[in-house]
LOVEX-717087 format. One record per residue (C-alpha): z, y, x; residue in three letters. Coordinates in steps of 0.05 Angstrom, whole numbers, plus 32768, in hexadecimal, padded with zeros to 4 digits. Layout:
BEGIN
ZYXAla...
This chain:
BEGIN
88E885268650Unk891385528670Unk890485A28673Unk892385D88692Unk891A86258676Unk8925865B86ACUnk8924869A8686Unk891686D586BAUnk892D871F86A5Unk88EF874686D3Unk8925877C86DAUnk891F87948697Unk88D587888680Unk88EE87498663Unk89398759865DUnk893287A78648Unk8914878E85FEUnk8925873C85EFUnk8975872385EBUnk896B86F38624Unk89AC86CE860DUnk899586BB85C7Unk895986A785E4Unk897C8679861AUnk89A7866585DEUnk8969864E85AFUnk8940863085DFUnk8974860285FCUnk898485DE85B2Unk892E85CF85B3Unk8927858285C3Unk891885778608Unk893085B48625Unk89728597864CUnk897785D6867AUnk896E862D866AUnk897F865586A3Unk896F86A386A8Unk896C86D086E6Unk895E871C86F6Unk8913870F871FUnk890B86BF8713Unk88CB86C28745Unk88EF86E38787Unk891186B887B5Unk895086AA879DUnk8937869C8758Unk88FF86698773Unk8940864B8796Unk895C86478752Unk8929861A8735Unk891A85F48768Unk896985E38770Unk896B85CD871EUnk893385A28726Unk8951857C874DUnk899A85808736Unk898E857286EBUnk894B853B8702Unk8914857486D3Unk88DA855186BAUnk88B4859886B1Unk88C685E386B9Unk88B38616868BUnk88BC865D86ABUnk88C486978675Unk88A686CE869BUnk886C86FD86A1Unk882386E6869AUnk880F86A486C0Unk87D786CF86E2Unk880B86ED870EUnk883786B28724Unk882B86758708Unk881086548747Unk884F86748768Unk88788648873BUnk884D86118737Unk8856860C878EUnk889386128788Unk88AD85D98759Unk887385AB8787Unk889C85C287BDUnk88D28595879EUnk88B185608790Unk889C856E8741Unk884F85728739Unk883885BA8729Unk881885AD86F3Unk8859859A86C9Unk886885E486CFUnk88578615869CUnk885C865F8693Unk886F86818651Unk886386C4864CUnk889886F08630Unk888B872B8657Unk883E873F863DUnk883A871585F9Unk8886872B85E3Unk88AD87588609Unk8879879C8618Unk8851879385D2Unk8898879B85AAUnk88C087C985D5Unk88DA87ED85A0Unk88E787AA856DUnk891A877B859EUnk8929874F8569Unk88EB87388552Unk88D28739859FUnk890D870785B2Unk88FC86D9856EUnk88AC86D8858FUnk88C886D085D4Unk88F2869685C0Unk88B686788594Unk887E868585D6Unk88B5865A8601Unk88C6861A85D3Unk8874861785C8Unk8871861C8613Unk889F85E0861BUnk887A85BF85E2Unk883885C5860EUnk885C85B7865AUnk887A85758633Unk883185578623Unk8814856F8668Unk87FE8536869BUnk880D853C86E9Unk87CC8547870BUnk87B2854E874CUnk878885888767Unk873E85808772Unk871E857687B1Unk86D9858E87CAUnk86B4859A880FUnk86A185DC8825Unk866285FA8840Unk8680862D8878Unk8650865B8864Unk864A86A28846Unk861E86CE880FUnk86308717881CUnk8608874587E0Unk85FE878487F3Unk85F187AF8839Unk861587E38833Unk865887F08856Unk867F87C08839Unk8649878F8843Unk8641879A888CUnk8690879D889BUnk86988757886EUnk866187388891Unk8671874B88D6Unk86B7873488CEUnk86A286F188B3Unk866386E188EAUnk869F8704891BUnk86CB86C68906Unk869386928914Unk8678868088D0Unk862E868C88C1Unk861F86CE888CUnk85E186D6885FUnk85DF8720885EUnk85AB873A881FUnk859E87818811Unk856D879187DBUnk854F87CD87FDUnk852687C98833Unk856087E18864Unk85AD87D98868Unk85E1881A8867Unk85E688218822Unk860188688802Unk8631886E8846Unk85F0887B8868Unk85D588B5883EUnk861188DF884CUnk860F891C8873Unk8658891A8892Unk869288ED887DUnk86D8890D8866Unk870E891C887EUnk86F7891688C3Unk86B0893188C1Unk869888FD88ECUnk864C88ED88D8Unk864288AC88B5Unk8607889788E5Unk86378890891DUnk866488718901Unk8638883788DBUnk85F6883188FDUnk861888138936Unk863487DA8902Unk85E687D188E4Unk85D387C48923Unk86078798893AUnk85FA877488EFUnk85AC87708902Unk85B687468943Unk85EF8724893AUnk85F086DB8940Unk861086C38905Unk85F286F088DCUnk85A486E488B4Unk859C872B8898Unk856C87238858Unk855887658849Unk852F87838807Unk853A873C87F6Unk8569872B87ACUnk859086F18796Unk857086D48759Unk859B86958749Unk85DB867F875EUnk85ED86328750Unk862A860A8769Unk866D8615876FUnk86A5863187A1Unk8698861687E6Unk865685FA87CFUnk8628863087B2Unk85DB862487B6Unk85BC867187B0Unk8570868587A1Unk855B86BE87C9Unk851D86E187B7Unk8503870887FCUnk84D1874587DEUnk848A875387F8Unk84928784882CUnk8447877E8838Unk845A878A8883Unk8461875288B4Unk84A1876388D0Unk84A38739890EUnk846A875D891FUnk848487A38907Unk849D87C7893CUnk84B1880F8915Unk848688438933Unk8478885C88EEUnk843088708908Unk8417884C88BDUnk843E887B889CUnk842188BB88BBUnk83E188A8889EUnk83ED88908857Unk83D888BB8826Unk840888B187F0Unk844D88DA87DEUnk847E88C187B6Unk84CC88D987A9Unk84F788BF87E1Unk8531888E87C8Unk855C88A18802Unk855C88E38806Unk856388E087B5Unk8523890687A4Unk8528893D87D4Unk84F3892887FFUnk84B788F487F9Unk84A688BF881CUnk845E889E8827Unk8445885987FDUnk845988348847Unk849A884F8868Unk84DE883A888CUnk851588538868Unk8539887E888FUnk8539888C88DBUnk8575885488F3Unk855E881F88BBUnk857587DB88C5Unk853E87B788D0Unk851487F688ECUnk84D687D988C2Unk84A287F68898Unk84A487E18851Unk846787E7881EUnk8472880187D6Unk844187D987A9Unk844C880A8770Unk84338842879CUnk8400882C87CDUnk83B9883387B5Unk83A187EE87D9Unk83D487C287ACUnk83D587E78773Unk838387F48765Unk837E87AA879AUnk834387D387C5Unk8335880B87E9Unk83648833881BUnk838888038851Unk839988428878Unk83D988288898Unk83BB87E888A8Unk8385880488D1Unk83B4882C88FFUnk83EE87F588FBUnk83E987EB894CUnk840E87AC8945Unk83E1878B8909Unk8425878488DBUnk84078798889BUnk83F9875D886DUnk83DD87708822Unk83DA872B8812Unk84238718881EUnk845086FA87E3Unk849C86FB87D1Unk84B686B687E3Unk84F6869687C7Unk852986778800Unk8562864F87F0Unk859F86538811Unk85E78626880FUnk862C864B881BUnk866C86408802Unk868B868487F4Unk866486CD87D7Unk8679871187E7Unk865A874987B9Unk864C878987D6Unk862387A887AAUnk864387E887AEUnk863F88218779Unk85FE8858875DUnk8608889F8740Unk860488B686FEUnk85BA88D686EEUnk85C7892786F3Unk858A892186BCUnk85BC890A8687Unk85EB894C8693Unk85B48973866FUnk85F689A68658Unk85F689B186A6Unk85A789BA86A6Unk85A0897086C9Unk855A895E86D6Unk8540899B86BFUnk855089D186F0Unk853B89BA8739Unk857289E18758Unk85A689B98730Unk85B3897F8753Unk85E789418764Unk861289438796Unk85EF890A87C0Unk85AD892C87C2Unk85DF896887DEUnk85F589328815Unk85A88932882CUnk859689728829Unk85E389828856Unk85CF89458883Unk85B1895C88C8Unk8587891F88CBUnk856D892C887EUnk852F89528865Unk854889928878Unk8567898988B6Unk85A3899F889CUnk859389E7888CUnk85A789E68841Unk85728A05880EUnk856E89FD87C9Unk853589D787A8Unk850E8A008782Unk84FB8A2A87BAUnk85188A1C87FFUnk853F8A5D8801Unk85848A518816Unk85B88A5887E5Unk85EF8A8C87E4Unk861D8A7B87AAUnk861E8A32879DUnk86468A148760Unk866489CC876AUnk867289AE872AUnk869E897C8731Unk86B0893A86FBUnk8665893F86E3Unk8667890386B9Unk86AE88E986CCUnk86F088F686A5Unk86C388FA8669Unk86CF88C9863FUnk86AA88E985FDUnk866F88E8861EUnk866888C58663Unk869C88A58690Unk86DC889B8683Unk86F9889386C2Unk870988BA8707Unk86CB88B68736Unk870488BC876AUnk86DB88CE87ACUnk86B8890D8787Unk86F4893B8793Unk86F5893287EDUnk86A9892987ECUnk869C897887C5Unk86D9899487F3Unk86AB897A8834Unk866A89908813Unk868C89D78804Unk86A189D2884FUnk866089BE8868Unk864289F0883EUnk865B8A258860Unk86568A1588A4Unk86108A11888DUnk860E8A578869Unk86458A828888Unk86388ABF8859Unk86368A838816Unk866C8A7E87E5Unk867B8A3C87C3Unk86918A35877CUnk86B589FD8770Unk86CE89E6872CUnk86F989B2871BUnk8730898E86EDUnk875D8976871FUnk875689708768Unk876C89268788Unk8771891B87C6Unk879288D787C9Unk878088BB8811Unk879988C58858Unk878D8907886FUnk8771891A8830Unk879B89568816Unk87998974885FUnk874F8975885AUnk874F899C8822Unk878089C38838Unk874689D2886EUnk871189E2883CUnk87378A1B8814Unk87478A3A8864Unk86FF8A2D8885Unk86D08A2F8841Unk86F08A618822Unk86D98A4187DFUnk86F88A5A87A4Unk87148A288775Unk87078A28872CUnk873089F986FFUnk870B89F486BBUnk86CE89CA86A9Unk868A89E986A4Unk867689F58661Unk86268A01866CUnk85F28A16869EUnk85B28A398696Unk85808A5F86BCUnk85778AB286AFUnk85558ADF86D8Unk85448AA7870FUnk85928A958718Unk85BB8A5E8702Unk85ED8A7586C8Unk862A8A4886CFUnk865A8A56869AUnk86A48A3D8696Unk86EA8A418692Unk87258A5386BFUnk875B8A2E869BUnk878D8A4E86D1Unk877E8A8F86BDUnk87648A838671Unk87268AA88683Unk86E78A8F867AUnk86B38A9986B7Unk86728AAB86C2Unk864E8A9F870DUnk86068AA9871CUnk85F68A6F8751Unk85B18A60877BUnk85CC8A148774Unk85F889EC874DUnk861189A9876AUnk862789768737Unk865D893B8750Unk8637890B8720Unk866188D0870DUnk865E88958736Unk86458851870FUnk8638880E8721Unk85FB87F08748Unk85BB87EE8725Unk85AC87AA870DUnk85FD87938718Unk85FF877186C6Unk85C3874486D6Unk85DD87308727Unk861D87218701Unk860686ED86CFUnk85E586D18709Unk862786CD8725Unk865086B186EFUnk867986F086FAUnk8694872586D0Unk868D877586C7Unk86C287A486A6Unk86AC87C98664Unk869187FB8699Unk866D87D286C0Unk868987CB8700Unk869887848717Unk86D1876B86FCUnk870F87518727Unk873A87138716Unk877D8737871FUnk878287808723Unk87B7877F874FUnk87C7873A8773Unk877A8726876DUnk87578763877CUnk871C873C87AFUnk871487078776Unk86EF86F4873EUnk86F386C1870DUnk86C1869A8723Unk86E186708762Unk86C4868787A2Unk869F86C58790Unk86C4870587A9Unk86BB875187A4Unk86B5878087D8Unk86B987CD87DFUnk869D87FA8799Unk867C87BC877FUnk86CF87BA8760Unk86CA880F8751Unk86BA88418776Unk86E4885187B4Unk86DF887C87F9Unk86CB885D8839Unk870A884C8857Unk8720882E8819Unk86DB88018811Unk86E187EA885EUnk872787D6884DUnk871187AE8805Unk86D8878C8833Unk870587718868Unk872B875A8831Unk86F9872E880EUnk86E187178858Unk872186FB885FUnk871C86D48823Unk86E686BE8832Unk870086A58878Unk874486858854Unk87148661881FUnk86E586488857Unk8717863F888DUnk871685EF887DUnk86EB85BD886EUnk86FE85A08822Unk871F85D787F7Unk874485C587B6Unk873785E78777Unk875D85DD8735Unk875685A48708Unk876985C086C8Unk872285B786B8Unk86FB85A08678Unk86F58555866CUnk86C485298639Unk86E284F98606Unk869B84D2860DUnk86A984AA85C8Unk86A984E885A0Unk866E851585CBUnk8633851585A1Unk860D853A85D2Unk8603857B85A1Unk860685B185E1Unk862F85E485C5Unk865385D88603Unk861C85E9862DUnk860C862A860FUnk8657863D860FUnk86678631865DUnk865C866F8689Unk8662863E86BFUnk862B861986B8Unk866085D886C6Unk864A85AF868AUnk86048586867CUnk85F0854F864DUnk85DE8512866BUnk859785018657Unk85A884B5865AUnk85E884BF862DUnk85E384F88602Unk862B85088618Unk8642853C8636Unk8650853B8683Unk867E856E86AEUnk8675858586EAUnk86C1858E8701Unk86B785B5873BUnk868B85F28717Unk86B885F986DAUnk86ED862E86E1Unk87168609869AUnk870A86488676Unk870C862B8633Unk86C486428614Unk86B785F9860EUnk86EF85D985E5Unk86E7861985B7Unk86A1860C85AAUnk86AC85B985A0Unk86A285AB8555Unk86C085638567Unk86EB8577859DUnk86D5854385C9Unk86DD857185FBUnk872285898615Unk873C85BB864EUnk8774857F8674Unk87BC8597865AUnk87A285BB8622Unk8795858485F9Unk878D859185ACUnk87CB856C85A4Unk87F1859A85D0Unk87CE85D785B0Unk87E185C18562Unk882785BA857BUnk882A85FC8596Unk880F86178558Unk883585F78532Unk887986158556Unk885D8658855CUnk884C8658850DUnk8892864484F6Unk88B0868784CBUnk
């Protein structure tokens, strides 16, 4: 066997902490090393020419590249030596930059003794490996997009725009998501409703396109280019071929309940159409809510005035199965519950409220027309407090992280504000303002000119009511003064948070969340539109939250993914996958429970365990949880793994 070592320096990540001489040095006397080279970025051009040059110069049986983590380049290497003729999977990564060079910055020598022990047990591994060949399965040039909001529509339009076939499914009754519950979009002010109702529409009759709306996925089975989905398509009660929107059922139902889009400002009747531009423009029927499902007589209002005989009592959910080869998640984000601020009176005083029930009440098409009032008792508000990072940055008791949009969208409210109420003063406090996006900072610019706001940097500390006014208490850490404003309303920038119900859709999935909850991405960086799971990608604040532009961008993105994974007929997939020793399997199952993946079965017949190559992702869970290890990931045989150990355990 015949290795070579290429030793790169990553600048000085690598070089900065370890002697890369003594490790070139130490390395080359291990047996079957014949060849240690080192070079100042080993995977730009020049030092891919490198290796690919000294494979074939000194005839290399394997490669073993001493570099960052194999998540960021090991395919990149692994191409390259196939480029020259030595199979890819003779090429191993050992990673000197995370496991020894950045944990002991500050201890070189015992970094470069662990660097030098990571790269022989590297060798040790890449010596034992076997040349394989990738896997090849057929596609289904299909695709699941989950979600209808704006990153829904954009992903599925660009797909169906390309010529494949897109199941869109939206688990309310219409598409538009949050996007369409804003009153005006920043920086430009442009109203959301022109911009995206034009898209629902063009997503509602487009060819390629079956629109599934208040309809869920419920099971996901398969793999990548070959997923079989479960969708369950809710009772809407309504026959919507027949439904023709004219509302007239809901002008007679007698039943009020709080309206979900304009987040509890309004009501709605027990039979309603979301919003004026829904997409579909259909009546839905809540069976929590309307008196002929929930006490199963009596009433039947709307379907005696239904001109078009839709309404259907006795209609049932139905499950439809569907086959695509590639899933987009769109599931977008929810906000934090102002009831769980109770310091800032959340949920107890009604003119304390979040900033998206603001969006309604400054939207000209929401329950007010636009004429802002607050609440409690429709008078219109002449010193309103914004409140911003309610819930975010605070990592004692709510979210740790930046809701990032919260900043622009309170600068535009303060804006709108006072276009609204000329003679109103906003309040506005904060802890730092960002405006990171393209014509951001000049918008804000606009808002201390036009609104005339007056910025407060401090946190609130409380709010209470006295004497019929909101007491909002605080500090000016610019001045060192604490602050004291009596406000008719209070508008809190509640944190943004993931989907509701985005845990259970992603262990339907096979997919992962952060410690947050958000869906998880295989790469930060270089995989952003990925997840573990082959074939499933994220789109728009499904990831974390982020501003239109940005979340248009993202779902592009994962379109084109999409399109690349679909854009042939087979598709190969890795085949570093598990394999059975059959002799040993004695059928036990812990295998079964351990895969995610649902890749591995036992063979009724044979007791033995059976894997389904094209499902598992060669994670690993398996060959842990073996008590016979009859089961084994290919090239990380126990063999190999002892040998490593054994290298890496040497004093």
């Amino acid at each position: 066997m015949r290795v070579g070592v290429f030793v790169c320096h990553c600048g000085r990540n690598i070089a900065g902490t370890l002697n890369i001489e003594k490790i070139k040095e130490e390395v080359a006397k291990h047996s079957g090393v014949v060849h240690v080279e080192d070079y100042i970025f080993m995977c730009s051009d020049p030092g891919q020419k490198l290796i690919r040059d000294r494979i074939k110069e000194k005839n290399l049986d394997a490669v073993v590249v001493s570099a960052c983590s194999p998540s960021l380049h090991e395919k990149t290497f692994r191409n390259n030596a196939a480029s020259v003729g030595l199979n890819p999977y003779k090429v191993e990564i050992a990673n000197i930059r995370e496991w020894a060079s950045w944990p002991h910055e500050g201890k070189p020598e015992e970094a470069t003794e662990k660097a030098i022990k990571i790269i022989k047990a590297t060798v040790e591994k890449v010596k034992s490996n076997i040349p394989l060949e990738p896997l090849s399965v057929p596609v289904t040039r299909k695709v699941l997009v989950i979600g209808g909001g704006i990153a829904g529509i954009q992903a599925s339009l660009d797909i169906a725009n390309a010529g494949l076939e897109v199941y869109l499914v939206e688990k309310k009754p219409s598409i538009g998501g949050k996007m369409a519950q804003f009153s005006e979009t920043f920086p430009t002010l442009d109203c959301p409703q022109c911009i995206e109702t034009p898209k629902m529409t063009e997503v509602a009759n487009h060819p390629n396109i079956h629109l599934y709306a208040y309809s869920e996925v419920v099971d996901v089975s398969g793999f990548v280019g070959n997923f079989k989905v479960k969708v369950k398509r809710k009772a809407t009660y309504v026959d919507w071929n027949k439904c023709t929107g004219c509302s007239e059922c809901a002008k007679v139902c007698p039943v009020k309940v709080s309206s979900e889009y304009d987040v509890g400002v309004s009501q709605r009747k027990a039979i309603y159409i979301m919003f004026p531009q829904a997409v579909p423009n259909k009546a839905t029927i809540d069976p929590e809510h309307c008196l002929r499902l929930v006490y199963g007589k009596g009433c039947g209002l709307c379907a005696k005035t239904c001109p078009a005989g839709a309404i259907n009592f006795e209609q049932k959910e139905k499950i439809e199965e569907i086959d695509v080869g590639a899933i987009i998640v769109a599931t977008g984000f929810d906000v934090m519950d102002p009831s769980l601020l109770t310091e800032y009176g959340g949920g107890k005083y009604k003119d304390v409220i979040s900033a998206l029930q603001f969006e309604r009440i400054l939207a000209p098409s929401g329950p007010t027309g636009g004429k802002v009032v607050r609440p409690s008792d429709g008078k219109e508000p002449k010193t309103v407090v914004f409140v911003q990072c309610a819930g975010s940055r605070d990592p004692e008791h709510y979210m740790p992280y930046c809701s990032k949009v919260c900043c622009m969208y309170t600068a535009k409210q303060a804006l709108l504000y006072k276009h609204a109420v000329p003679n109103g003063h906003a309040y506005v406090f904060y802890i730092d303002v960002r405006t990171d996006g393209k014509g951001y900072e000049e918008f804000y610019e606009r808002v201390l000119r036009e609104a005339e706001a007056t910025y407060l940097r401090g946190k609130v500390a409380e709010i209470y009511k006295e004497d019929g006014k909101l007491k909002v208490l605080g500090v000016d850490t610019l001045t060192g003064k604490g602050v004291e404003i009596n406000a008719d309303l209070v508008v809190l920038a509640t944190a943004a948070v993931p989907s509701e119900g985005i845990k259970e859709l992603a262990k339907v999935l096979r997919i992962q969340t952060d410690e947050y909850g958000w869906l998880k991405e295989a790469h930060l960086k270089l995989r952003p539109l990925e997840t573990a799971t082959s074939g499933i990608f994220i789109a728009g604040a499904a990831q974390f939250i982020r501003d239109i532009t940005d979340t248009v961008s993202h779902a592009s993105g994962a379109a084109a993914k999409a399109l690349s994974l679909l854009s042939r007929n087979r598709i190969e997939r890795e085949p570093l996958v598990a394999e059975v020793n059959e002799e040993i399997c004695s059928g036990c199952g812990n295998c079964v429970e351990a895969c995610t993946y649902q890749a591995i079965k036992i063979d009724p017949e044979t007791n033995i365990a059976k894997i389904n190559t094209a499902l598992c992702e060669g994670c690993g869970a398996c060959q842990a949880s073996c008590p016979s290890a009859a089961i084994q990931l290919t090239n990380s045989y126990k063999k190999q793994l002892f040998e490593m150990i054994s290298i890496l355990a040497k004093e």
